[in-house]
C-alpha positions as CSV (number, residue, x, y, z in Angstrom):
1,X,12.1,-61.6,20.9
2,X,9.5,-59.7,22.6
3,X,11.7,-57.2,23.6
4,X,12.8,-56.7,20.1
5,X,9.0,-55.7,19.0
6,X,8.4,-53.8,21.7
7,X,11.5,-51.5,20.9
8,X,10.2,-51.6,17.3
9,X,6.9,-50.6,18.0
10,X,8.0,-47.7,20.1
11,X,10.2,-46.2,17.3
12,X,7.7,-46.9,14.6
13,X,4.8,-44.4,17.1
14,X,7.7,-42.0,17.5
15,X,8.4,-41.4,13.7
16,X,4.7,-41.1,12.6
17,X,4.1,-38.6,16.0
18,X,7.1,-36.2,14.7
19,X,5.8,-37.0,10.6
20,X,2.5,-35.9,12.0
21,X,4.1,-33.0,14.1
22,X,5.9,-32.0,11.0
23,X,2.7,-32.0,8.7
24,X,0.7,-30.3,11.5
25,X,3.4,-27.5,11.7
26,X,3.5,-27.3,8.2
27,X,-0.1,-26.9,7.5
28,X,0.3,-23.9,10.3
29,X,2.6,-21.9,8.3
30,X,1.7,-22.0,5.3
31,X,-2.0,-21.2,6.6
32,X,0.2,-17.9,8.4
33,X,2.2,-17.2,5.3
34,X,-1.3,-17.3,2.8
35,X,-2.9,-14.9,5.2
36,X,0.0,-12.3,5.2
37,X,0.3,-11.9,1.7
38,X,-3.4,-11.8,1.3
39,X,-3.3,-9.3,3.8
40,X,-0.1,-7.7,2.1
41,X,-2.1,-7.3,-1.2
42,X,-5.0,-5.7,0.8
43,X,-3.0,-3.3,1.8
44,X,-1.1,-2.4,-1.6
45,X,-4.6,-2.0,-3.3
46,X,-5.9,0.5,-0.3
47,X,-2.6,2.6,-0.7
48,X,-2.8,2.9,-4.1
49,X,-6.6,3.9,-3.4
50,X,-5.4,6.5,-0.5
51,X,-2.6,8.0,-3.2
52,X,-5.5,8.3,-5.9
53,X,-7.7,10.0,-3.6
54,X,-5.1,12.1,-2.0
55,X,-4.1,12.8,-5.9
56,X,-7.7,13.8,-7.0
57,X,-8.6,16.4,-3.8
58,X,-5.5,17.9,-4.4
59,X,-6.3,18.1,-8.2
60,X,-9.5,19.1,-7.4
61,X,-8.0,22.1,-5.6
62,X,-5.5,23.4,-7.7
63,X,-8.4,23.0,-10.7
64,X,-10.3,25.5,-7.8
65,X,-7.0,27.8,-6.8
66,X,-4.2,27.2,-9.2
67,X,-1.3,29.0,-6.9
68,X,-2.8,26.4,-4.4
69,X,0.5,24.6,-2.7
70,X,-0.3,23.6,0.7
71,X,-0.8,20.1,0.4
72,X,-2.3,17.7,3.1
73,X,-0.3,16.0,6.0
74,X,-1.6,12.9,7.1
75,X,-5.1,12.9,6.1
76,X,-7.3,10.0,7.6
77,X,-8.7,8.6,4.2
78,X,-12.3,7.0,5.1
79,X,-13.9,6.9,8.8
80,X,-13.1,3.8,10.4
81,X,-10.3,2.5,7.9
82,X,-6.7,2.8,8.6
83,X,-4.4,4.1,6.6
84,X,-3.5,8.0,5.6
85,X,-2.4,9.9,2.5
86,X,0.0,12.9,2.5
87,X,0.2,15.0,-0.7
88,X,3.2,17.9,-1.1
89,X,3.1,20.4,-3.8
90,X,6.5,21.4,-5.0
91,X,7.3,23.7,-7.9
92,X,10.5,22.5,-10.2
93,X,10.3,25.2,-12.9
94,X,8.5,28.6,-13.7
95,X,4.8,27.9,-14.1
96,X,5.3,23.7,-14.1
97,X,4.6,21.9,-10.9
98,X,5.0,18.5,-9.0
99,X,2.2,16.8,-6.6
100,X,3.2,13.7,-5.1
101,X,0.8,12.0,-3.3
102,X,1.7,9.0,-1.2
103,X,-0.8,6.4,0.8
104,X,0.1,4.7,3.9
105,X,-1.0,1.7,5.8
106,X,0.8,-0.6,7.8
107,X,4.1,-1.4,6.0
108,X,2.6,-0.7,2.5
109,X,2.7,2.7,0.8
110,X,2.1,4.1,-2.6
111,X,3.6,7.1,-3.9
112,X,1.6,8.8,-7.4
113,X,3.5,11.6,-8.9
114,X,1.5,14.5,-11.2
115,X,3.8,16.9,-13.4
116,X,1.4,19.8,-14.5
117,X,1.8,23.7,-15.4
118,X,-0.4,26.9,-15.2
119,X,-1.7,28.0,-18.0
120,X,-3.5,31.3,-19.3
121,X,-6.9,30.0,-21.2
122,X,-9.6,32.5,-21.7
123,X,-7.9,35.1,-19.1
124,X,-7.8,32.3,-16.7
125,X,-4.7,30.5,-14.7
126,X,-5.7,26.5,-14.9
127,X,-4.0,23.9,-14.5
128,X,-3.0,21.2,-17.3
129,X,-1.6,17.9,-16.3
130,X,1.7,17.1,-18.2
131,X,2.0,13.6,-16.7
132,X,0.9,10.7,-13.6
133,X,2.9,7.8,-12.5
134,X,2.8,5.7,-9.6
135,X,6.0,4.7,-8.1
């Protein structure tokens, strides 16, 4: 009969080992998976902020320069973050306008579109925004 308990014993310390091993490995990724996404969200919210910034400079200079189209390639958004923000300037109709502006970092990137046109007010060619979405 000892032998019996002895061979119950030992498979009683191997299941809780692998129900512990389980639980352990467990805990591990689901600690890994909450970190990604937080760090996933991070990144959302800083391309949106990259494509709002990219948006507003180029904004800013067509407000300055209305037949302004060069855009920015790649700009480096803050010293010593990541992430860039690229904004094209295309024209889809006589005096109207698109500026996309999209935000990278990592995997994540946000893409803002602005419709607006030139206008003629007080014998001057300025710019008046017809819409913004973010993609």
């Amino acid at each position: 009969m000892l032998k019996n308990e002895r061979g119950a014993i030992q498979s009683t310390v191997i299941l809780v080992v692998s129900l512990l091993t389980l639980v352990i490995l467990a805990g591990t990724i689901v600690y890994y998976v909450k970190g990604q996404i937080a760090q996933r969200d991070a990144d959302k919210k800083l391309a949106q902020e990259m494509a709002e910034h990219g948006m507003t400079m180029a904004l800013n200079k067509i407000s300055e320069k209305p037949d302004w189209s060069d855009g920015f390639k790649n700009v480096r958004y803050e010293e010593g973050k990541e992430g860039l923000f690229t904004v094209e300037i295309e024209k889809i109709a006589d005096s109207t306008f698109l500026a996309r502006s999209t935000g990278f970092i990592g995997n994540m990137k946000t893409v803002i579109t602005c419709r607006y046109k030139l206008e003629t007010v007080n014998d001057t060619l300025r710019p008046r925004t017809l819409n913004w979405e973010y993609n």
